[in-house]
C-alpha positions as a Python dict, from the first residue, in 0.01 Angstrom:
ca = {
    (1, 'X'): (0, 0, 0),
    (2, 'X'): (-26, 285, -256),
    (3, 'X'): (-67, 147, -585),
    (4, 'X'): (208, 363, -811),
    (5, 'X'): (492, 297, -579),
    (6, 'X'): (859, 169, -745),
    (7, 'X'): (1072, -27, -626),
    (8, 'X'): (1411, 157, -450),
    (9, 'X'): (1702, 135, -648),
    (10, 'X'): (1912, -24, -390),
    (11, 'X'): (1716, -194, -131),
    (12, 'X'): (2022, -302, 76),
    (13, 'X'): (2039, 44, 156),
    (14, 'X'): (1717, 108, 299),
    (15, 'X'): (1725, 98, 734),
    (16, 'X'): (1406, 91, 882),
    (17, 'X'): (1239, -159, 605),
    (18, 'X'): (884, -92, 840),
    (19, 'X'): (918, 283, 813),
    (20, 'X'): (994, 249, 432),
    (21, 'X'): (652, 81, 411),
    (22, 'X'): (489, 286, 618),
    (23, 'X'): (546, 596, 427),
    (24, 'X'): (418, 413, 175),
    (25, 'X'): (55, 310, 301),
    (26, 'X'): (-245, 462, 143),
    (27, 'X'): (-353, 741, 315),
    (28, 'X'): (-552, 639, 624),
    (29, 'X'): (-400, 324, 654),
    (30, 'X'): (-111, 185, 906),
    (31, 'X'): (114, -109, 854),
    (32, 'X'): (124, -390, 1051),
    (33, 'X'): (347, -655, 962),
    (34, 'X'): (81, -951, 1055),
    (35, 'X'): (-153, -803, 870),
    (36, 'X'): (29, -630, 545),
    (37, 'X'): (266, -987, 518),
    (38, 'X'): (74, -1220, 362),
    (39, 'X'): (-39, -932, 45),
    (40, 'X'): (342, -861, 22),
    (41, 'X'): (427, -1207, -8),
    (42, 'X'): (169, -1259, -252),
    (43, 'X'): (329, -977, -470),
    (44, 'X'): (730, -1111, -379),
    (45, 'X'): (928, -1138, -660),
    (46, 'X'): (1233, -1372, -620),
    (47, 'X'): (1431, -1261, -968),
    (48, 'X'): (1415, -928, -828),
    (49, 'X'): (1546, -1010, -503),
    (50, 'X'): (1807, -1217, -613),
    (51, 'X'): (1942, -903, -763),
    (52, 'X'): (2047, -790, -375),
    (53, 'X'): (2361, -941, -368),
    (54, 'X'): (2254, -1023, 29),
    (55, 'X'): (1946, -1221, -69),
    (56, 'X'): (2138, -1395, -382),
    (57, 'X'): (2362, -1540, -136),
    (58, 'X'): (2111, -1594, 132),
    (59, 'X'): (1919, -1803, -122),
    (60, 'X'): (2236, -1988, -279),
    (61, 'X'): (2336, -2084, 42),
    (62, 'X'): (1931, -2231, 112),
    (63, 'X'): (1977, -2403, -220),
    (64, 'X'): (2331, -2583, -89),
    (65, 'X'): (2188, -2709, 225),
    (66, 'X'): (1908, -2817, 62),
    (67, 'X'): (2067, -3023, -195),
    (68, 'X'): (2328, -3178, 65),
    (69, 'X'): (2009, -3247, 275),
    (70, 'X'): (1853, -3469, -24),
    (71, 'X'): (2235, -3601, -87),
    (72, 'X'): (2176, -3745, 270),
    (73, 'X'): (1837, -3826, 227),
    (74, 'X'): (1870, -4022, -64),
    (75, 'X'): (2195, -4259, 83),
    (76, 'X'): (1995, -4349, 370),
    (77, 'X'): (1690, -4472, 137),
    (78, 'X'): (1902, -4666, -26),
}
């Protein structure tokens, strides 16, 4: 990835995430999701995302199940 690139102002807006990043290799370079995914994860920032309404929710909802699941968990250790 090119160095100087900003985030978009809406990201829920982009389609075609893939392009997006494409367009935004350094020159000479392809992306390739196996490849490209673990330095983009490295680099992932959750505050940021959880400004996308989407993920917020998404990762709410994660946070729910999760704490039901230990609910669960813990009344069957007891």
């Amino acid at each position: 990835m090119k160095n100087d690139i900003d985030s978009p102002d809406n990201p829920e807006e982009i389609r075609g995430a893939k392009e997006w990043l494409r367009h935004r290799m350094q020159r000479g370079k392809t992306y390739s999701a196996r490849r490209d995914q673990p330095a983009l994860a490295a680099r992932f920032d959750m505050e940021q995302a959880r400004q996308a309404d989407s993920f917020d929710k998404c990762y709410r909802d994660i946070v729910r199940l999760l704490e039901e699941l230990q609910k669960v968990n813990d009344s069957t250790n007891e």
